[in-house]
Structure formats: structure tokens, C-alpha cells
N, CA, C and O of each residue as an XYZ file, in Angstrom:
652
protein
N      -0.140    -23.078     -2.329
C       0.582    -22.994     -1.075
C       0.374    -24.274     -0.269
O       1.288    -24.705      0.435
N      -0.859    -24.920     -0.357
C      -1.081    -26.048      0.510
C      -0.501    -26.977      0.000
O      -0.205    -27.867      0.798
N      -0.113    -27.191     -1.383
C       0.609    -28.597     -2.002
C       1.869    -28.248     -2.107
O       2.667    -28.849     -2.826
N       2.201    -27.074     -1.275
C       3.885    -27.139     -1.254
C       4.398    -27.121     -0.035
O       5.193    -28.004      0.286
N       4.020    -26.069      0.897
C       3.991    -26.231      2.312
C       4.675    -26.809      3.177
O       5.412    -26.324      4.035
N       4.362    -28.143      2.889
C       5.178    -29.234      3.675
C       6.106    -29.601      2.979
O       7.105    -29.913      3.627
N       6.176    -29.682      2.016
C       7.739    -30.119      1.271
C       8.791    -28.846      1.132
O      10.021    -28.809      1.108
N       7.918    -27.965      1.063
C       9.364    -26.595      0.729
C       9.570    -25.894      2.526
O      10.575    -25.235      2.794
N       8.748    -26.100      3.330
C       8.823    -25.197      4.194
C       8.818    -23.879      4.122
O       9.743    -23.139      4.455
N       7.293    -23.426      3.484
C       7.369    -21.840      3.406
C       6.667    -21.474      4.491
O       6.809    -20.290      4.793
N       6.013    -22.059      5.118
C       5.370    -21.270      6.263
C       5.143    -22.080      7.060
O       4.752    -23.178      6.662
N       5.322    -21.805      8.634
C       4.183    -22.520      9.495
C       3.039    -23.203      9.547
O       1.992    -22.648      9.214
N       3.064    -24.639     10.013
C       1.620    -25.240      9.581
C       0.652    -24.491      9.891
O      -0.245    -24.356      9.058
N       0.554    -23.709     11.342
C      -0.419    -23.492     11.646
C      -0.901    -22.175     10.884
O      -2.043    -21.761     11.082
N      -0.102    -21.567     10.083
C      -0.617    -20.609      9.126
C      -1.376    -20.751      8.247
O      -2.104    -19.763      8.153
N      -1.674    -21.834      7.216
C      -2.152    -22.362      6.534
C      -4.107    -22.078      6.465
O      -4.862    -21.852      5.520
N      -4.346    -22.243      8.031
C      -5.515    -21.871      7.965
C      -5.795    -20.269      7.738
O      -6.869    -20.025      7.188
N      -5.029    -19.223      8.064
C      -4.907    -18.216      8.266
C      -4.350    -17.762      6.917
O      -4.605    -16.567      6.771
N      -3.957    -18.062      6.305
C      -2.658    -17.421      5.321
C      -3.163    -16.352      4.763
O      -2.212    -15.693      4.345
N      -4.458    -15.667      4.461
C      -5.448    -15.034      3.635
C      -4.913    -13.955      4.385
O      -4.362    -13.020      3.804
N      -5.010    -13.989      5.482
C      -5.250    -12.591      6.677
C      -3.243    -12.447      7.205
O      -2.415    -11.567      6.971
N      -3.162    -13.596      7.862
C      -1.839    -13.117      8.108
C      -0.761    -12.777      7.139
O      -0.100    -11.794      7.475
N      -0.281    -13.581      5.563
C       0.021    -13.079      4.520
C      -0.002    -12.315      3.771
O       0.752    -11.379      3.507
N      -1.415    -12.876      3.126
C      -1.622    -12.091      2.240
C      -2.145    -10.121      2.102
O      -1.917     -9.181      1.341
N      -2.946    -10.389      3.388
C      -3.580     -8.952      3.811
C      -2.118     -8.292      4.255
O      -1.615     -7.205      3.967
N      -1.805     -9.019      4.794
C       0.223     -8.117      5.395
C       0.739     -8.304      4.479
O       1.692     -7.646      4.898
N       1.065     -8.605      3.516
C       1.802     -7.853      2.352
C       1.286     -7.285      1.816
O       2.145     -6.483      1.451
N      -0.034     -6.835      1.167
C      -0.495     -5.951      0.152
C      -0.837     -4.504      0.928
O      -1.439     -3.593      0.361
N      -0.253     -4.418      2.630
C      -0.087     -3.512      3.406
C       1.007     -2.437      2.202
O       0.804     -1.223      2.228
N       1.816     -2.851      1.480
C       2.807     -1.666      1.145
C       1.742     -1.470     -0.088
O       2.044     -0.377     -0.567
N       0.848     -1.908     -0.687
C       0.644     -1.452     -2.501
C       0.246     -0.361     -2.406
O      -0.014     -0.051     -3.568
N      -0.083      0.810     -1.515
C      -0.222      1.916     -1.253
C       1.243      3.026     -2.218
O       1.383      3.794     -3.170
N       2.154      2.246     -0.905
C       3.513      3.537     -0.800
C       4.261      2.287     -2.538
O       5.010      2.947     -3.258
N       4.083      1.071     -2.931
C       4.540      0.656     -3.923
C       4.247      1.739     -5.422
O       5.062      2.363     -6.102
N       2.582      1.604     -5.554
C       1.966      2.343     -6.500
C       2.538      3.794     -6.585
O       2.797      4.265     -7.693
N       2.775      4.629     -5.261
C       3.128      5.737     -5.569
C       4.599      6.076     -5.888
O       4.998      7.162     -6.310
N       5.464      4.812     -5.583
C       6.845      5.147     -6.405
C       6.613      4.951     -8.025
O       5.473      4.781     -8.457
N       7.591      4.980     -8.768
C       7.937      5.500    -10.051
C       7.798      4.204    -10.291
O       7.993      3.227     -9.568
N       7.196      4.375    -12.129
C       7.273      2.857    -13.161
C       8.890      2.263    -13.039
O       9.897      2.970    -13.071
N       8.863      1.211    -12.935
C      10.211      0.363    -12.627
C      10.241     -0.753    -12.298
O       9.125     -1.186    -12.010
N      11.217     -1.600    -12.185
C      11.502     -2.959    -11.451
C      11.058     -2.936    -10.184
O      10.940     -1.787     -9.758
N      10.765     -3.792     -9.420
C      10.836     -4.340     -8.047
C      11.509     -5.756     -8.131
O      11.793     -6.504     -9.067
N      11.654     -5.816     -6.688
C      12.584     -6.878     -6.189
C      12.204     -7.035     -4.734
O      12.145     -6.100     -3.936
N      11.901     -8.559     -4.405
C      11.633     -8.911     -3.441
C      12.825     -9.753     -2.730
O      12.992    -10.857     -3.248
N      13.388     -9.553     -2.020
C      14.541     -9.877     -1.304
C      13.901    -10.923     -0.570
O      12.747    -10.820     -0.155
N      14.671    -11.990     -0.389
C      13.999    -13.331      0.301
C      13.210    -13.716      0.425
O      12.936    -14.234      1.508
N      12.089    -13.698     -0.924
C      10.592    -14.215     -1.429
C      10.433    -14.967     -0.692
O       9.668    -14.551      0.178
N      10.855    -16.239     -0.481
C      10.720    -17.554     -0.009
C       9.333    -18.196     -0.181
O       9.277    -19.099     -1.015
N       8.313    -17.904      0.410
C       7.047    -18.093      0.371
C       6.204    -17.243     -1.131
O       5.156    -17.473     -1.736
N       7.208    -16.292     -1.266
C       6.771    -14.884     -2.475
C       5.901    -13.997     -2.155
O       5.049    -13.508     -2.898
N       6.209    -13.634     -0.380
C       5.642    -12.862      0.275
C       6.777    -11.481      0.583
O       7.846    -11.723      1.143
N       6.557    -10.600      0.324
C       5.592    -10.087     -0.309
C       5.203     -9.952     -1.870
O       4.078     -9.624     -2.246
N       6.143    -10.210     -2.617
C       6.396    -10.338     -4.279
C       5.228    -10.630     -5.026
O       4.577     -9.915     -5.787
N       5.044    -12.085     -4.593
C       3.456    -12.229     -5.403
C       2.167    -11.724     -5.479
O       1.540    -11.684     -6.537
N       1.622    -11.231     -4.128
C       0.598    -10.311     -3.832
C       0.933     -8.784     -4.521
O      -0.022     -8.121     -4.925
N       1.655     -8.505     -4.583
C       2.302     -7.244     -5.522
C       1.719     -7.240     -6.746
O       0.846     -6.706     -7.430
N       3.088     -8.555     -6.722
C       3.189     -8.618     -8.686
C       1.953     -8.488     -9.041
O       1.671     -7.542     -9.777
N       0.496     -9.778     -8.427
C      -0.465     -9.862     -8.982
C      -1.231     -8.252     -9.136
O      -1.710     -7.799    -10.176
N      -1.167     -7.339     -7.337
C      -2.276     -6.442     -7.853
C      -1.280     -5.132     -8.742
O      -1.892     -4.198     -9.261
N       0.024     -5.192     -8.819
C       0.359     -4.609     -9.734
C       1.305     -4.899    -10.984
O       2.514     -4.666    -10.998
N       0.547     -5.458    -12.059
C       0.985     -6.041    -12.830
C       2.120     -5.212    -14.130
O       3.014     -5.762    -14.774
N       1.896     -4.473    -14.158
C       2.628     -3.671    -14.966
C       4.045     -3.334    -14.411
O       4.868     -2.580    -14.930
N       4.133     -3.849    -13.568
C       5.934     -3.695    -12.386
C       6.438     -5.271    -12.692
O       5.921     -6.331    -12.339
N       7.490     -5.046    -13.383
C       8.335     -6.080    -13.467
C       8.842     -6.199    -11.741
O       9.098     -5.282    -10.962
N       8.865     -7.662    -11.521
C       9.211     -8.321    -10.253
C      10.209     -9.167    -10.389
O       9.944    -10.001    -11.254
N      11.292     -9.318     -9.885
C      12.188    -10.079     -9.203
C      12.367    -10.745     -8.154
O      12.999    -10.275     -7.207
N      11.890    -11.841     -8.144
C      11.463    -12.611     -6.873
C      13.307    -13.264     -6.571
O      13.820    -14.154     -7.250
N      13.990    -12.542     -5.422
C      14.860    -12.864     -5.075
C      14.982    -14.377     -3.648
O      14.503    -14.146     -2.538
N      15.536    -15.528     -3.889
C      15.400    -16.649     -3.446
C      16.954    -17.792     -3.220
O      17.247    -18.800     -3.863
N      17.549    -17.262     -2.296
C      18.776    -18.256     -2.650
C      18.560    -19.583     -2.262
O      19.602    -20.186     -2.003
N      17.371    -20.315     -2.125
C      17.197    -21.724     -1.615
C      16.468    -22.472     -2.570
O      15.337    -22.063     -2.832
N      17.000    -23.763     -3.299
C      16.444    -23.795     -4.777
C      14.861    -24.493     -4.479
O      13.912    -24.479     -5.262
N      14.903    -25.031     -3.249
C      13.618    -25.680     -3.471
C      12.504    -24.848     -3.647
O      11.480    -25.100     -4.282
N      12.937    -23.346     -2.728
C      11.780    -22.177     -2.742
C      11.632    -21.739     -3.969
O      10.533    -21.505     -4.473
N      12.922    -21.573     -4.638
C      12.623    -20.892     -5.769
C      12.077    -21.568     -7.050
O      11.912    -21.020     -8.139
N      11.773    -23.143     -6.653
C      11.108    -23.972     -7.470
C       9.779    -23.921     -7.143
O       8.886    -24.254     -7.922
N       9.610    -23.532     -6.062
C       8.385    -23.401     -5.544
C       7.807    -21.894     -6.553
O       6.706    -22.022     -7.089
N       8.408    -20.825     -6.722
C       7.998    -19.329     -6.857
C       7.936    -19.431     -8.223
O       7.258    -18.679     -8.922
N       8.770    -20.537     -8.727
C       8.866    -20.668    -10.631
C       7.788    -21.397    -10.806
O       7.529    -21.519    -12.003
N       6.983    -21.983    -10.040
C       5.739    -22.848    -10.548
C       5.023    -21.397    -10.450
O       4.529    -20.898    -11.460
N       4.987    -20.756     -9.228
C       3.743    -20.350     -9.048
C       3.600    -18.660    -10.658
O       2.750    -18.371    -11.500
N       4.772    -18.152    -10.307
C       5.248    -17.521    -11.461
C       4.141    -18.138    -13.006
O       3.113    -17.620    -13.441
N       4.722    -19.122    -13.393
C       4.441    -20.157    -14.638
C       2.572    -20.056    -14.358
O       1.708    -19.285    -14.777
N       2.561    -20.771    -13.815
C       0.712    -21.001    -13.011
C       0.367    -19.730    -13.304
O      -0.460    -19.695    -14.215
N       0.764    -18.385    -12.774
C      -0.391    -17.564    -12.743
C      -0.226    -16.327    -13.741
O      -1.031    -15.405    -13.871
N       1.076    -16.509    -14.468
C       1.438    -15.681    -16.105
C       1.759    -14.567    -15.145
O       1.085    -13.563    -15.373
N       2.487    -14.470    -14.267
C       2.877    -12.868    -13.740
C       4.136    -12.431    -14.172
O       4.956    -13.217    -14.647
N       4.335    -11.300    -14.048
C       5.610    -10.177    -14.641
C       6.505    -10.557    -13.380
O       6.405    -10.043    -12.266
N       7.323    -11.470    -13.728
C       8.194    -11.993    -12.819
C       9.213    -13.077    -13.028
O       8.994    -13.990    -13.825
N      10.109    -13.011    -12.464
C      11.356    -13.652    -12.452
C      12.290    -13.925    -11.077
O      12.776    -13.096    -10.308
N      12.359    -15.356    -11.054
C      13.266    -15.871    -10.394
C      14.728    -15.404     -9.832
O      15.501    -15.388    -10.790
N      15.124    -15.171     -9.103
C      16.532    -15.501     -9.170
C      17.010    -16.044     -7.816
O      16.966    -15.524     -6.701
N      17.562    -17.446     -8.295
C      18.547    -18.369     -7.175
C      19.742    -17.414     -7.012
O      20.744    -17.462     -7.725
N      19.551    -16.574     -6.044
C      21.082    -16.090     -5.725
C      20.881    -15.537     -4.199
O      19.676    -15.574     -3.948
N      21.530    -15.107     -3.243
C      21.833    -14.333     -2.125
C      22.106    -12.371     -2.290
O      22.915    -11.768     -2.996
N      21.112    -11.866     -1.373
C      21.284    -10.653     -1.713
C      22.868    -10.258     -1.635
O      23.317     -9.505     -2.500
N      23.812    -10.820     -0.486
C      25.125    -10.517     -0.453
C      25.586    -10.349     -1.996
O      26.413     -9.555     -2.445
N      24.781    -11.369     -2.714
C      25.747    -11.797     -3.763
C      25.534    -10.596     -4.878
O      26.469    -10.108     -5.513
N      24.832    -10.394     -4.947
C      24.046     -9.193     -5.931
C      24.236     -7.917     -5.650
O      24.082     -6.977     -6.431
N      24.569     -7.870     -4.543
C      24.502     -6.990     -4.162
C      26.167     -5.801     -4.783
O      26.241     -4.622     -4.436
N      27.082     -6.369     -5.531
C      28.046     -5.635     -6.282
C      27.990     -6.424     -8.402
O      28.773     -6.498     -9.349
N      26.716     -6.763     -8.132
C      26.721     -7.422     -9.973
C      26.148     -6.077    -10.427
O      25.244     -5.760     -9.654
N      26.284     -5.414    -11.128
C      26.134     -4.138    -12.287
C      24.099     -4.574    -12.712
O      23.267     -3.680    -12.861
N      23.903     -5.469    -12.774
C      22.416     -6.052    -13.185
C      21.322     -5.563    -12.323
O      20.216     -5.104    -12.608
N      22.127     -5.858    -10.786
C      21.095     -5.753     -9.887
C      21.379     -4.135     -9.194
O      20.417     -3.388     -9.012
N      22.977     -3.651     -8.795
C      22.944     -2.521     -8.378
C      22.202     -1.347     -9.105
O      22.242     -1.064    -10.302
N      21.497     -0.720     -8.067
C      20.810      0.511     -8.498
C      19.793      0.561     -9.791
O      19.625      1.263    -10.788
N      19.300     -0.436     -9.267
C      18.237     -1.248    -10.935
C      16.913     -1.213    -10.571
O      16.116     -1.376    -11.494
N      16.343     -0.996     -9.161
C      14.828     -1.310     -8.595
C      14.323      0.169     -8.348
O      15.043      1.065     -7.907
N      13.463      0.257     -8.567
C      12.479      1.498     -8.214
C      11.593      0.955     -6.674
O      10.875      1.652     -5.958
N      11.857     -0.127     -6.552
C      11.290     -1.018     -5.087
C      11.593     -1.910     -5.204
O      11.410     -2.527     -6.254
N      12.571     -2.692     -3.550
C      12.728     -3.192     -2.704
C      12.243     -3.338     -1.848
O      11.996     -2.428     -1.057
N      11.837     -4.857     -1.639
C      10.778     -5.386     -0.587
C      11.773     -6.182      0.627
O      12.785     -6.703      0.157
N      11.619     -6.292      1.828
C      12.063     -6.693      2.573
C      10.825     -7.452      4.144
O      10.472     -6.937      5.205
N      10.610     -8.460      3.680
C       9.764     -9.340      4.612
C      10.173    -10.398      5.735
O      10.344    -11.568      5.390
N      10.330    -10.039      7.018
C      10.882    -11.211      7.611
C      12.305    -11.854      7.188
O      12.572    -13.005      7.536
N      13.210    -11.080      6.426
C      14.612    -11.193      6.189
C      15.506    -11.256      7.391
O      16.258    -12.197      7.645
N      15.326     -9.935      8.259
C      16.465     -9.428      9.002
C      15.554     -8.177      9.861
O      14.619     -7.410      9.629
N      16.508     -8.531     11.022
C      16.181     -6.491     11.857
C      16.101     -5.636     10.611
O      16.665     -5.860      9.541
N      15.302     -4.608     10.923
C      15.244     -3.345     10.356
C      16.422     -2.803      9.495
O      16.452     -2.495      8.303
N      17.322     -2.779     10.398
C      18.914     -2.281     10.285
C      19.676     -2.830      8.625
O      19.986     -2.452      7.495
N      19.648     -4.126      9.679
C      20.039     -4.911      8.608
C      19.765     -5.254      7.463
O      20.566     -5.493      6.560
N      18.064     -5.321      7.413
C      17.933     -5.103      6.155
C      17.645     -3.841      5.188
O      17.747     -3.768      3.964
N      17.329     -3.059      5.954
C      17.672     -1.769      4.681
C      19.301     -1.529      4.255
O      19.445     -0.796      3.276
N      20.451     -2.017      4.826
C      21.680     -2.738      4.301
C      21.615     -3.578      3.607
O      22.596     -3.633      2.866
N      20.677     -4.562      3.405
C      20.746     -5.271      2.348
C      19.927     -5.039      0.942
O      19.900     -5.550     -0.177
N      19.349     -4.094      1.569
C      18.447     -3.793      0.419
C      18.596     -2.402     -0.619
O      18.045     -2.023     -1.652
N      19.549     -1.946      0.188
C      20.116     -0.019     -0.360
C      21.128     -0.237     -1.589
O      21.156      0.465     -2.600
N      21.938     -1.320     -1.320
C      22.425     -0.735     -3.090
C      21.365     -1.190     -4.009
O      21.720     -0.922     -5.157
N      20.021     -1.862     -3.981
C      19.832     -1.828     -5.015
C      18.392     -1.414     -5.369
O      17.400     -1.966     -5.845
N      18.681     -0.363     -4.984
C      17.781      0.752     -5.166
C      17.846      1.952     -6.050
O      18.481      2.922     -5.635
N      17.247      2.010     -7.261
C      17.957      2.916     -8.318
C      17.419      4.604     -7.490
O      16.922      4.378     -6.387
N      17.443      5.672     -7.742
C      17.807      6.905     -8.086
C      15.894      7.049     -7.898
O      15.071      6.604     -8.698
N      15.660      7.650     -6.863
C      13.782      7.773     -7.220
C      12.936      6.830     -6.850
O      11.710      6.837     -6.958
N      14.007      5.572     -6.169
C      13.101      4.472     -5.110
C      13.306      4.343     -4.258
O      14.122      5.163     -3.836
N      12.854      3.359     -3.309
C      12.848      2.785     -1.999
C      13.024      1.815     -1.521
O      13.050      0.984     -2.429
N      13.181      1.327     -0.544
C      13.367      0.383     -0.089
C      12.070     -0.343      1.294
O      11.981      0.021      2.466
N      11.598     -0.960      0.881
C      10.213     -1.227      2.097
C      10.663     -2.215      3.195
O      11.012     -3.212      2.563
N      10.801     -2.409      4.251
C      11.010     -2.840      4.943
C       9.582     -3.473      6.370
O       8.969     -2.739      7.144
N       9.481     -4.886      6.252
C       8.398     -5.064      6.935
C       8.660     -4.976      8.346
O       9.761     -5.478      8.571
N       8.033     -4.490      9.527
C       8.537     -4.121     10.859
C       7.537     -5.555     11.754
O       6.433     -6.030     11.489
N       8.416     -5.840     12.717
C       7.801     -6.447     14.043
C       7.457     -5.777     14.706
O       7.665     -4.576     14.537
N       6.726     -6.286     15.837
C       5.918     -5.590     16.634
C       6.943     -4.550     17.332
O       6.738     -3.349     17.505
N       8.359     -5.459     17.776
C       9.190     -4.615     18.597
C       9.996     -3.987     17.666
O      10.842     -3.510     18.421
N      10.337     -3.641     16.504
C      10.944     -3.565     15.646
C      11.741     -2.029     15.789
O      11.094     -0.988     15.670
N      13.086     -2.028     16.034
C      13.470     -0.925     16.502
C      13.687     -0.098     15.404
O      14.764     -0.624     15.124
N      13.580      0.633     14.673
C      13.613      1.476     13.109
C      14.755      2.727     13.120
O      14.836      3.753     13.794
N      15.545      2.186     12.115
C      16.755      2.994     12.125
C      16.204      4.412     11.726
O      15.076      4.551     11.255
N      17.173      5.574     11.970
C      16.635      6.698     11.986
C      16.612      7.418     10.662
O      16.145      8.516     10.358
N      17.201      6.562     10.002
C      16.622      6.971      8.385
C      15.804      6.765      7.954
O      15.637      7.076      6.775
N      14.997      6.226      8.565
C      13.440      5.553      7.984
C      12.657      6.144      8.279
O      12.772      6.749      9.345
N      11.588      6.264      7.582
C      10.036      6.525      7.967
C       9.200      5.483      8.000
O       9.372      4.481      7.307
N       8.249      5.636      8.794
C       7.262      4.988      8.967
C       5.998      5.213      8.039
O       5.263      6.154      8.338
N       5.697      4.479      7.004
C       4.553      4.906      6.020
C       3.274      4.077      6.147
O       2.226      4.399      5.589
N       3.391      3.196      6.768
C       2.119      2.495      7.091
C       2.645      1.954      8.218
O       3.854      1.953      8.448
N       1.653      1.399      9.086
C       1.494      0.834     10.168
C       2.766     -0.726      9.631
O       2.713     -1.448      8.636
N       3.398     -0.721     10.370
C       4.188     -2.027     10.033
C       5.393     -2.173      9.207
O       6.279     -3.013      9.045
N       4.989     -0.723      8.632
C       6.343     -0.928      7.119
C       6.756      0.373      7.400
O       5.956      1.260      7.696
N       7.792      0.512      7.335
C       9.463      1.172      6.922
C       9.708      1.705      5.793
O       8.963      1.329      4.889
N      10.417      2.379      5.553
C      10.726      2.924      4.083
C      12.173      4.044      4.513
O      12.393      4.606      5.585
N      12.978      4.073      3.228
C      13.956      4.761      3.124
C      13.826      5.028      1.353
O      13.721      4.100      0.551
N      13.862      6.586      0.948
C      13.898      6.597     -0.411
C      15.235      6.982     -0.589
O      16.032      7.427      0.238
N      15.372      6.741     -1.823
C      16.653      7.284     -2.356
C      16.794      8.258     -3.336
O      17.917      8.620     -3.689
């Protein structure tokens, strides 16, 4: 993360010192409600940094991951780190809009991750078609984060809608 940082723009400088606690500990917030959905794909919708995707993938390795990324430098960034650390994972340069009617990706994930994408709203819209039959969709919340009324609240911070 520190030898990419400044060239890809995945995070705030001043995160860098922090990244352990503000990142990493806040994403592995869902491996709770992740573990208890069904064996399947996941998909991380606007990895960028591969937050939350990589902290996943790593503590659950047996879940194929889809690190979703439409900005190529990030996703050159997520294919090193991918390569580097042998995880169950895969790239893809595309836009959720875009995927969001390809037969590959609709209704294909047993989990959908959603980090700092979009409002609440919006992103469990971006994240619902592709959610197969018996999953969810996780959604990370802000402090003010107004939560549509289909959602539950399953941990402090995170959102969820099953399907």
C-alpha cells in the first residue's frame, strides 16, 4: 500500500499511518455476517484500494472474490497485490453500471460488498442485481448514513439486504 499510494491514489496520505485500524479493522467488520452466508462468489464493488475485498479474500480464502475496479491504474494496483499474495481472486476493469445486465455477473454472488461507493440507497441499487438467490448485499454505512428501509443493520456500520 505504501509503494502505491501516491501513484494510484488509493487512500489519503494521512491514512497511511493508520491504515491497520481505519481499513483494515473496518473491513473485516462484515467477516462475521460474510462467513454466515452460503459457499459462493463474492464481489467487491469499487475495490479501489481492495477494501473491503482483500481483507476478506485473505481471512476467507475458500470464497472466490471478484475485485470489481473500473479505473485501470487501481486495478493494476489489486492485480499486483492479487499475484503477490496467491489469493482466490480476480480482477475486473469494468463499471458496476456495466455488469450490471452481462448474464456472468447477474445473480452470480452469494456476497456483495459495497465500501465508500455511494449513499446507502444507491448502492444497494448497484449492488442487487448481482446478488444470486441466498445472498446479500453488504453495504458499508457513515456515520450519518441514512439506511433504506429494506435493510438491516447487522453490525455496527454495515447494512445488509438478503435476497
Amino acid at each position: 500500500m505504501r509503494k502505491w499510494a501516491g501513484r494510484v491514489d488509493l487512500v489519503a496520505p494521512g491514512d497511511l499511518g493508520r491504515f491497520k485500524e481505519r481499513h483494515i479493522t473496518d473491513s473485516l467488520r462484515a467477516l462475521p455476517t460474510v462467513t454466515s452466508l452460503p459457499a459462493g462468489p463474492g464481489i467487491d464493488i469499487g475495490s479501489g484500494a481492495g477494501l473491503p475485498g482483500i481483507p476478506l479474500a485473505i481471512a476467507e480464502p475458500s470464497r472466490h472474490w471478484r475485485l470489481l475496479e473500473p479505473q485501470t491504474k487501481r486495478a493494476a494496483f489489486l492485480e499486483e497485490v492479487v499475484r503477490t499474495l496467491e489469493l482466490n481472486c480476480e480482477v475486473v476493469v469494468r463499471r458496476a453500471e456495466e455488469i450490471a445486465n452481462d448474464p456472468a455477473f447477474v445473480a452470480a454472488h452469494l456476497v456483495v460488498t459495497l465500501r465508500a461507493v455511494a449513499p446507502p440507497a444507491a448502492a444497494f441499487r448497484l449492488g442487487s442485481p448481482l446478488v444470486a438467490p441466498g445472498g446479500a448485499a453488504l453495504v458499508f454505512l457513515g456515520k450519518a448514513a441514512e439506511i433504506p428501509p429494506e435493510a438491516d443493520v447487522v453490525e455496527e456500520g454495515i447494512a445488509i439486504v438478503r435476497r
